[in-house]
Wavefront OBJ file of the C-alpha trace (Angstrom):
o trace
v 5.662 45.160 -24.539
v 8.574 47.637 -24.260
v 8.990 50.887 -22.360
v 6.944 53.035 -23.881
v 7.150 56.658 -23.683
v 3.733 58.179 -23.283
v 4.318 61.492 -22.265
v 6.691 64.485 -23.263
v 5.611 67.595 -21.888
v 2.270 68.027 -23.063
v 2.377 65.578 -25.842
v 0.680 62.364 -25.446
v 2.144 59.494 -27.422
v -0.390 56.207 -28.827
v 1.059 52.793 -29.862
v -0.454 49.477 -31.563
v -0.120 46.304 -30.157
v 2.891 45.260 -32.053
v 4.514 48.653 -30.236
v 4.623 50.616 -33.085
v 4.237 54.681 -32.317
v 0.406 55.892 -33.723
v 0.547 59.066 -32.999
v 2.192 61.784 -30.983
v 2.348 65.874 -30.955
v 3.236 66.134 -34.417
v 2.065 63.489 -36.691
v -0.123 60.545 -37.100
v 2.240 57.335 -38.071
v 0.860 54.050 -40.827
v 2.415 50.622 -40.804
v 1.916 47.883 -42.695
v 1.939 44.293 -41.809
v 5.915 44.399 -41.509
v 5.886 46.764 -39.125
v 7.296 49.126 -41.250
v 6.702 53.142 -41.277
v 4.972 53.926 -44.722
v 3.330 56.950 -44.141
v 2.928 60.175 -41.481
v 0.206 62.690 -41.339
v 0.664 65.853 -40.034
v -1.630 66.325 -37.176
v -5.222 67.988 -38.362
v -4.604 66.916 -41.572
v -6.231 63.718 -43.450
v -3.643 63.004 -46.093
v 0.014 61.822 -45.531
v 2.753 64.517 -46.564
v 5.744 61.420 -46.615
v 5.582 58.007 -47.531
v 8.285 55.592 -47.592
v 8.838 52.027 -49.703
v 11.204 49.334 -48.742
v 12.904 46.432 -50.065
v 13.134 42.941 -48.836
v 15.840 43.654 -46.716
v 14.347 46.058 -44.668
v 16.067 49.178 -46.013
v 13.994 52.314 -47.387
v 14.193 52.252 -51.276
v 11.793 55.215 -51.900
v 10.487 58.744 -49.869
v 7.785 60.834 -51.294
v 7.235 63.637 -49.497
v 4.814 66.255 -50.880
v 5.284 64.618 -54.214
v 8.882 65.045 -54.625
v 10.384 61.386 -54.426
v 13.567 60.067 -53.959
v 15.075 56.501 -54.606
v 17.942 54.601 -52.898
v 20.268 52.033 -54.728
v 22.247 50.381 -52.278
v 26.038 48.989 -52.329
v 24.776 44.896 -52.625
v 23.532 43.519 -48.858
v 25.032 46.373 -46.901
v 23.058 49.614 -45.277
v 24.888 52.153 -47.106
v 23.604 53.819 -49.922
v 25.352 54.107 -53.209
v 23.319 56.797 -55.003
v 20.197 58.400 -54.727
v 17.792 59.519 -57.966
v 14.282 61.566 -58.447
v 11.566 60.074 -59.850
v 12.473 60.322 -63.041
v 15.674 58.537 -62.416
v 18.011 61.219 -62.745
v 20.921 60.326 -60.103
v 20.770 62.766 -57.779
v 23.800 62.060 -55.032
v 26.349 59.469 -55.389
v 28.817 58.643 -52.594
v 32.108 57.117 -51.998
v 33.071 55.195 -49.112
v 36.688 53.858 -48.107
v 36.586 49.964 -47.967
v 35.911 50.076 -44.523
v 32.171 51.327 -45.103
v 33.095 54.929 -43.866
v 30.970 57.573 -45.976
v 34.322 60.014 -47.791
v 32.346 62.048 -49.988
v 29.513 63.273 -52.179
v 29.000 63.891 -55.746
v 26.455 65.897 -57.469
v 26.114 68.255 -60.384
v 29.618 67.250 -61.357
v 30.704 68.230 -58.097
v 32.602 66.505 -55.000
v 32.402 67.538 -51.668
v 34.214 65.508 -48.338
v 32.918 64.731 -45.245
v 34.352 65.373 -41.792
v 33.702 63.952 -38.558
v 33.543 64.048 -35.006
v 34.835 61.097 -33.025
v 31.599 59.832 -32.521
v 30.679 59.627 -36.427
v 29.006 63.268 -36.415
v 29.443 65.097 -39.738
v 30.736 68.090 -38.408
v 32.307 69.377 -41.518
v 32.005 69.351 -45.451
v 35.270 70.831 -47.750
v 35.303 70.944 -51.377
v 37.964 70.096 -53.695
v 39.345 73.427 -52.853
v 39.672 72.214 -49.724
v 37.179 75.029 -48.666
v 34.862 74.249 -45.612
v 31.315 74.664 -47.056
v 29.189 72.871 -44.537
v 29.118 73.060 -40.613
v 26.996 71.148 -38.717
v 26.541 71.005 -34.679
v 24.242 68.616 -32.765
v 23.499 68.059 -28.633
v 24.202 64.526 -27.176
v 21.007 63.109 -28.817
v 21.517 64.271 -32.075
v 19.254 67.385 -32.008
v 20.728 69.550 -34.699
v 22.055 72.943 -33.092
v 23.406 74.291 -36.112
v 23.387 73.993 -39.970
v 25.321 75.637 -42.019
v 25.598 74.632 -46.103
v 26.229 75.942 -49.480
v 26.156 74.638 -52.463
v 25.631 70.937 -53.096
v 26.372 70.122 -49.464
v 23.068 71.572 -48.878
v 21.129 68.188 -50.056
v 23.320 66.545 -48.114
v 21.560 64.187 -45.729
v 23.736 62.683 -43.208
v 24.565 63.722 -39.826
v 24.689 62.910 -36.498
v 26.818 59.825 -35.956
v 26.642 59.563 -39.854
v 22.414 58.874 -39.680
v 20.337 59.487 -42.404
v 18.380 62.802 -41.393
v 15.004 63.050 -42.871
v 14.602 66.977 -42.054
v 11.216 66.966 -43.095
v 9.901 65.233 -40.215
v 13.221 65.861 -38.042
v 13.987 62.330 -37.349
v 17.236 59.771 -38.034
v 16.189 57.061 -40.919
v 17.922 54.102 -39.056
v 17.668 51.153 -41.460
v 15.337 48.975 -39.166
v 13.968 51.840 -37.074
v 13.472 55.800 -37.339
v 14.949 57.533 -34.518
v 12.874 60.806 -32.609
v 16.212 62.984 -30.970
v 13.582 65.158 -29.398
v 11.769 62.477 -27.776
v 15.522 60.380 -27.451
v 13.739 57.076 -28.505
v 12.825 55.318 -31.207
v 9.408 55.229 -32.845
v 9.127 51.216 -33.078
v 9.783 48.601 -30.272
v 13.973 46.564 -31.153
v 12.343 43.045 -32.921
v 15.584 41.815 -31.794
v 16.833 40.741 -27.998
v 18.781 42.334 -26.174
v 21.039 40.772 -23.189
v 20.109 40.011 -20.012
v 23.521 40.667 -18.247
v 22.924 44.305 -19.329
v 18.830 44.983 -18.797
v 19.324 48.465 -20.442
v 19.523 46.976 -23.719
v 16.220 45.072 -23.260
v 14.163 47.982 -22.879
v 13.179 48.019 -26.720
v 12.715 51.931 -27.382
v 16.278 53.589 -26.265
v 18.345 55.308 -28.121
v 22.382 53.871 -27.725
v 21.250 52.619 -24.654
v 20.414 55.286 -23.202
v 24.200 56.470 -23.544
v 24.029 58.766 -27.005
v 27.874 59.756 -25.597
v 29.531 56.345 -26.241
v 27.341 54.468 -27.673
v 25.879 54.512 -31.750
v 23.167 51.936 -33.495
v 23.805 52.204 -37.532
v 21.097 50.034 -38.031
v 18.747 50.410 -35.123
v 19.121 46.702 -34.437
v 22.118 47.162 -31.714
v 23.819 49.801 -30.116
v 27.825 50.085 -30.306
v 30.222 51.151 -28.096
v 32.118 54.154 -30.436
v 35.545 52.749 -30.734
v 37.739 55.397 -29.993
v 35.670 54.872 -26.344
v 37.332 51.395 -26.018
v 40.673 52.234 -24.931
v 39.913 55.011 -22.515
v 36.719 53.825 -21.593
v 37.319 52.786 -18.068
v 38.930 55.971 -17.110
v 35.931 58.176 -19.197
v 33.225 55.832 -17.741
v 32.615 58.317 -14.505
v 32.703 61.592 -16.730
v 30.332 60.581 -19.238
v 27.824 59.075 -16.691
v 28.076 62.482 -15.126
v 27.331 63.990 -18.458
v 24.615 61.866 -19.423
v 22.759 62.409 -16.477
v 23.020 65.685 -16.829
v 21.576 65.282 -20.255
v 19.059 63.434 -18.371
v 17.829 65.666 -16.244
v 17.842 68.527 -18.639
v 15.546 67.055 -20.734
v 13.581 65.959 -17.723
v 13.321 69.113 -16.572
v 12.386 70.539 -20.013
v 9.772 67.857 -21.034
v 8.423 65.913 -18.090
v 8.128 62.499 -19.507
v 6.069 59.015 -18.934
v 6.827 55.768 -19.662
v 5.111 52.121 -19.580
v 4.968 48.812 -19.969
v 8.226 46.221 -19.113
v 11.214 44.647 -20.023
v 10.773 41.274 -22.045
v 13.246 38.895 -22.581
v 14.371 36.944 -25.661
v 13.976 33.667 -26.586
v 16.716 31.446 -25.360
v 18.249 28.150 -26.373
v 20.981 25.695 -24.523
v 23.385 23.800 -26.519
v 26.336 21.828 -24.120
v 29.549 21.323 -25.963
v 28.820 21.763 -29.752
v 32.173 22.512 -31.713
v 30.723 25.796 -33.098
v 27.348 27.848 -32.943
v 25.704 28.808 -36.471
v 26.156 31.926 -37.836
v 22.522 31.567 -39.684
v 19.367 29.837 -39.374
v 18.807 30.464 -36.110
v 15.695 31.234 -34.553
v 15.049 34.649 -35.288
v 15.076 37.371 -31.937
v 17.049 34.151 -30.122
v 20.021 34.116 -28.150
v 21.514 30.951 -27.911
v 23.857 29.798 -24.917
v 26.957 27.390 -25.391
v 28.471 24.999 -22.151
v 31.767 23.427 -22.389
v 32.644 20.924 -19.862
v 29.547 22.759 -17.687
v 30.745 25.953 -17.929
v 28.799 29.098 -19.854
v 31.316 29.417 -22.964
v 29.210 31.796 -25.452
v 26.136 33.539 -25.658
v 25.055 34.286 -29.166
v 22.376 36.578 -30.496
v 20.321 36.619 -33.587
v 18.832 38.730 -35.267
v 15.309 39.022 -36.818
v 16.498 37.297 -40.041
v 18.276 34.338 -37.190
v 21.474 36.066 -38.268
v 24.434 36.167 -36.055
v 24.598 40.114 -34.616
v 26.567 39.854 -31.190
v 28.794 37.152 -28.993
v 29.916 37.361 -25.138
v 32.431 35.060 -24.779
v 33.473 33.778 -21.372
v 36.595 32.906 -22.373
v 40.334 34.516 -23.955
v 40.313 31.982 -26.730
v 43.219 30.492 -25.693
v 44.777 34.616 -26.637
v 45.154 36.664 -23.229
v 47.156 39.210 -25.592
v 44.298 39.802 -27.960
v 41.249 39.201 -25.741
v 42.723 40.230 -21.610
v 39.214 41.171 -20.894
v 37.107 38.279 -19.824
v 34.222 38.225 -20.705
v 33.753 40.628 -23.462
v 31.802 40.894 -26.578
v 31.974 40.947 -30.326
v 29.760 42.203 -32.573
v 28.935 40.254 -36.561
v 28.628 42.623 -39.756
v 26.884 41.000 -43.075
v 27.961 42.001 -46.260
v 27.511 40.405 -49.041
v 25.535 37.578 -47.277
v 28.977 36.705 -45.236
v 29.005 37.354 -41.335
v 32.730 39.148 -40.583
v 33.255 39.497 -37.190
v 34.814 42.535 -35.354
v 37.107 43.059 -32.698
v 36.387 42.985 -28.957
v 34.499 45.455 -26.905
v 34.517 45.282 -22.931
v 30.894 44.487 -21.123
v 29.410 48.013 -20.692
v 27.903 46.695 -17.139
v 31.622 46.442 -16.098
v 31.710 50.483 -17.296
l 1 2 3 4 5 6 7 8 9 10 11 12 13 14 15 16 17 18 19 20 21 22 23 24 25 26 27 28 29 30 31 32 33 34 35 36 37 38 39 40 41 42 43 44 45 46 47 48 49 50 51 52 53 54 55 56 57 58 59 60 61 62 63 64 65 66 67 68 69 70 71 72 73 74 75 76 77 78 79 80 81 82 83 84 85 86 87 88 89 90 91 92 93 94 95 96 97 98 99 100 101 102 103 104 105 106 107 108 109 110 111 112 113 114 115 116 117 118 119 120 121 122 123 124 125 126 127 128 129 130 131 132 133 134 135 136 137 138 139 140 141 142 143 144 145 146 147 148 149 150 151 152 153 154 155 156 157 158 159 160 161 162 163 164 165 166 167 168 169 170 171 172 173 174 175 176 177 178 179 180 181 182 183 184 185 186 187 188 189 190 191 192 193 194 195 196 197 198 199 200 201 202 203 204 205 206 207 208 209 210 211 212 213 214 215 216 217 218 219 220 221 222 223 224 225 226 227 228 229 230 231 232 233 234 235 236 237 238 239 240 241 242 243 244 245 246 247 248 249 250 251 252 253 254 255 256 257 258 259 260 261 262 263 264 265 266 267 268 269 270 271 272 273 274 275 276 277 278 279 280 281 282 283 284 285 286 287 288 289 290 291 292 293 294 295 296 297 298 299 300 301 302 303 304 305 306 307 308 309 310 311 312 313 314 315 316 317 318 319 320 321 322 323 324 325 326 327 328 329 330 331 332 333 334 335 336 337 338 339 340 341 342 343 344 345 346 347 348 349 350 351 352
């Protein structure tokens, strides 16, 4: 059982036993056996206004909401989108990204308009091939929207804050494995994966970036990442945006008094003592898997809920004190295309 947030102001918030959100304020939530979100009632009302299909890989495929529905078709194993069509399948949006997965623009009606960001991922901008600013968007540290600001095309478009789906129907972040509440500043569903132990934060299974919306984003609602232009400065920021998260904190405290309960758990955990290399799949899934060499903690690393590589600490500098002079620190696994590629280091945030 995670941390459960029961109480915002004078909403009170319901959950099932597999810690999935019931009901709240707003809406009445349905899940099916894969703990997945397929429908939400408004409250008062017996018949869902959105429902939501998904595809064996966890990501949303269709959204019907009031009987307008839109499909996703998505570039092969990854979380990004390709296009988007009605029900008819007439493509609706189709997007281009640059080959590191970052979202450049949209195309519709035989249009193209560019996104521009924030260095946290926020769309913050939209220009069109004029180079003409048709879209500005602004958002508070959790990713309430504070402004919105299209024409055009770049009206339909959905992304946002930190580059999230935003489903502005129900005024939440689609977040592949999880939908994100910015009002409430958790998620709706407990993490199915673990989180680590050195850093109990992460194991609390309904916060948002770890409770840090300033430096840290979750693209998949599976893990939260530090935002890399964070990395470099990070030590010296660390004080100011602890400052300004608390402040955050409290505001919303102050605004909403809020309730929480249940506990930490922890993930399942396996030893393995000198073993060349750990698997990248086919690992237990939600399991985090520590490696000895010559009695000494090496590597931790965690799976996800497919037993998928997602995250390393390594106690060592691989033999590289130029590329790795933090020790220990962390890397985090992307799949695409079925293949694990692994990205560069980030410091422990309990060292922040």
């Amino acid at each position: 059982e995670g941390n459960q947030l029961v109480k915002f102001g004078n909403e009170s918030l319901a959950y099932d036993a597999n810690g999935n959100r019931t009901s709240d304020g707003k809406y009445t939530y349905t899940w099916n056996e894969a703990d997945q979100l397929v429908a939400l009632t408004k409250k008062g009302e017996n018949q869902p206004f959105a429902t939501y299909k998904y595809d064996d890989d966890n990501r949303r495929i269709e959204k019907n909401v009031n009987g307008e529905i839109t499909r996703y078709f998505y570039d092969g194993d990854s979380i990004n989108p390709l296009y988007e069509t009605d029900g008819s399948g007439n493509v609706l949006r189709q997007y281009v990204y640059s080959i590191d997965g970052v979202r450049l623009a949209m195309k519709s009606q035989g249009q193209t308009v560019f996104y521009h960001y924030s260095p946290r991922g926020d769309v913050v901008a939209m220009t069109d091939q004029n180079g003409q600013v048709v879209a500005n968007y602004e958002y508070d540290a959790w990713g309430n929207v504070l402004k919105s600001d299209a024409k055009g095309i770049a009206a339909d478009n959905p992304f946002g804050y930190a580059g999230y789906m935003y489903d502005k129907e129900i005024g939440m972040y689609y977040l592949i494995a999880r939908y994100y509440n910015p009002d409430h500043g958790v998620f709706l569903s407990v993490d199915p994966d673990p989180g680590d132990e050195d850093d109990p934060i992460t194991m609390n299974g309904y916060t948002y970036g770890d409770n840090n919306p300033v430096m840290m984003v979750d693209p998949d609602g599976h893990w939260a990442f530090l935002i890399p232009v964070a990395v470099h400065g990070g030590r010296m920021a660390a004080p100011h945006v602890g400052r300004f998260v608390g402040k955050q904190l409290a505001k919303r405290a102050v605004k909403k008094p809020m309730q929480y309960k249940g506990k930490i758990g922890a993930p399942k955990r396996k030893v393995v003592f000198d073993q060349r290399n750990l698997p990248t799949k086919g690992a237990k899934k939600n399991s985090v898997t520590y490696h000895f060499k010559k009695g000494k903690l090496d590597q931790k690393r965690y799976y996800d809920h497919k037993g998928r590589v997602r995250k390393d600490i390594d106690y060592t500098n691989h033999k590289n004190p130029k590329k790795h002079p933090v020790v220990p620190h962390q890397h985090y696994w992307k799949w695409k295309n079925g293949k694990p590629q692994h990205t560069a280091w980030y410091p422990l945030r309990k060292k922040w």
